[in-house]
C-alpha positions in Angstrom: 12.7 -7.0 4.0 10.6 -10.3 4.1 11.1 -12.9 0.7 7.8 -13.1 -1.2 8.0 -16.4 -1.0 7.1 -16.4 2.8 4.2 -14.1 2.6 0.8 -15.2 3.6 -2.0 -15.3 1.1 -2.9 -11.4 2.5 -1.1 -8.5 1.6 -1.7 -4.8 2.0 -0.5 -2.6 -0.7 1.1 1.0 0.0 0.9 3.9 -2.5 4.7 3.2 -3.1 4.4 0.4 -4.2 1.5 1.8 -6.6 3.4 4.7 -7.8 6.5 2.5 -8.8 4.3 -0.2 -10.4 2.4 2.6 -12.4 5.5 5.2 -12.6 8.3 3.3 -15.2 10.4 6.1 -14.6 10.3 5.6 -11.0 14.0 4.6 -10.3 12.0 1.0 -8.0 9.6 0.2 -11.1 11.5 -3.2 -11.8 11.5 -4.4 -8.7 7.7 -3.1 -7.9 6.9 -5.7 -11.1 9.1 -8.2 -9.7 7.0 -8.3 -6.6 3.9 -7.5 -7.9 4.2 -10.8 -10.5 5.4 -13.0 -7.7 2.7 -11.8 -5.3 0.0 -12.5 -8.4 1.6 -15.9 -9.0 1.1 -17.0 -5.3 -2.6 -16.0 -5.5 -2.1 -13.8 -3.0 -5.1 -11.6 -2.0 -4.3 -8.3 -2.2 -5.8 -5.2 0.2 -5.3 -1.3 0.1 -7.1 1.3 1.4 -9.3 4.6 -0.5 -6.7 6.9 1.0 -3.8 5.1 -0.5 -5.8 5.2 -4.1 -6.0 9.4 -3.5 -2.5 9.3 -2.3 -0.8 7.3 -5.3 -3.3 9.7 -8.0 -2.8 12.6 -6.5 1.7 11.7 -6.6 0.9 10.3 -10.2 -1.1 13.8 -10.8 1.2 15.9 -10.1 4.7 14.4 -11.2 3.9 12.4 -14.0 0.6 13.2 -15.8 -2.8 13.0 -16.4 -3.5 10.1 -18.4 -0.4 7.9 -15.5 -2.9 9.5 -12.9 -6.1 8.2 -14.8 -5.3 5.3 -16.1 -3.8 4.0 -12.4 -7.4 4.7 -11.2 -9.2 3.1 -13.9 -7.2 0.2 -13.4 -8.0 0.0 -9.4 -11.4 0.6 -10.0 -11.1 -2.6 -12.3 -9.0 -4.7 -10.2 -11.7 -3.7 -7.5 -14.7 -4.7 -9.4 -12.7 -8.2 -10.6 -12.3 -9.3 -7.2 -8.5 -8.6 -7.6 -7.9 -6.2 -4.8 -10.3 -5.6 -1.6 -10.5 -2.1 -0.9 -11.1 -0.7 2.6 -12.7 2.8 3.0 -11.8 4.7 5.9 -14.4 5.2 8.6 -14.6 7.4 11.9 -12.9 4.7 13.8 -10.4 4.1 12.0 -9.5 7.8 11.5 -10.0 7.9 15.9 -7.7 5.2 16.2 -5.1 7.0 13.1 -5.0 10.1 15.7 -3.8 7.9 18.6 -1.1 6.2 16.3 0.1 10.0 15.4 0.5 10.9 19.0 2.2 7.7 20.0 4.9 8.0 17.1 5.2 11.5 17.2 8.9 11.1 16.9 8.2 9.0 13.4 7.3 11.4 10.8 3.8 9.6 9.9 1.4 10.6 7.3 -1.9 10.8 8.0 -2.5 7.8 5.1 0.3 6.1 7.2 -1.4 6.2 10.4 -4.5 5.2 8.9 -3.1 2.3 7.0 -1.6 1.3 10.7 -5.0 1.1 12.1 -6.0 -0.9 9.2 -3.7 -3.6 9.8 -4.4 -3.5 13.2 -7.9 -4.6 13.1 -7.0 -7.7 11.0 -4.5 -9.5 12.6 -4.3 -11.9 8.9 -3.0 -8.7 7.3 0.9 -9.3 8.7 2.3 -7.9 4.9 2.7 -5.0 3.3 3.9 -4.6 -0.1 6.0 -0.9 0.1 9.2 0.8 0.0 8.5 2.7 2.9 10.4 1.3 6.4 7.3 2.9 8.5 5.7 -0.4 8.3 7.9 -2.3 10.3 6.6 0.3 13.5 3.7 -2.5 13.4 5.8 -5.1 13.3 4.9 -6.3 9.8 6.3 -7.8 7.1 7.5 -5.4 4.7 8.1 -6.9 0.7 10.0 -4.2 -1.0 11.8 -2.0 1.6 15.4 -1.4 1.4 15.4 -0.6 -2.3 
């Protein structure tokens, strides 16, 4: 796990992270606000991806409610319009380049999101953190604030 305090002024936000910041009876939630205020206080731009957003609705959905699930995506889509997060929608190459990263860490137990989140950071080399509680990330050699919880 990589101190806040050291993270560059991007950072790419996984749906754990989402689900623990929107979720307060996921058993991370304190620590997902812990991270989330220090990464807001450092002015820290923050990135995720469409398929996260689905990922972290559908989780929220399904084993929490309704309103979690709509009021997460409300709040995106304001955070989105406010400048406060930069979304970035998957395209055709980025979904050729996710089926590579399956086949090359086969062995790995990827998601689909997973694999397309690793293409994303691979096309911006400035993207070298990820906010999550998933170890996947540190296959790409990144940063990871929030792992090991």
């Amino acid at each position: 796990m990589t101190a806040i305090s050291t993270a560059g002024n991007k950072v790419f936000v996984d749906a754990g992270a989402f689900i623990a910041l929107a979720f307060r009876g996921d058993q991370l939630h304190s620590r997902a606000v812990a991270i989330y205020q220090a990464l807001l206080q450092q002015g820290v731009i923050l990135f995720s991806s469409n398929l996260i957003i689905a990922e972290t609705y559908t989780f929220l959905r399904y084993n929490v409610s309704y309103q979690a699930a709509l009021g997460f995506l409300k709040n995106i889509k304001s955070a989105e319009r406010g400048g406060m997060i930069t979304m970035v929608y998957s395209t055709p190459e980025l979904e050729e380049r996710a089926l590579a990263i399956l086949e090359k860490y086969c062995d790995q137990g990827l998601s689909y999101v997973d694999a397309v989140s690793f293409a994303i950071l691979e096309q911006d080399p400035q993207l070298q953190d990820v906010f999550t509680f998933d170890a996947h990330f540190y296959l790409m050699r990144r940063n990871v604030l929030g792992e090991g919880g």
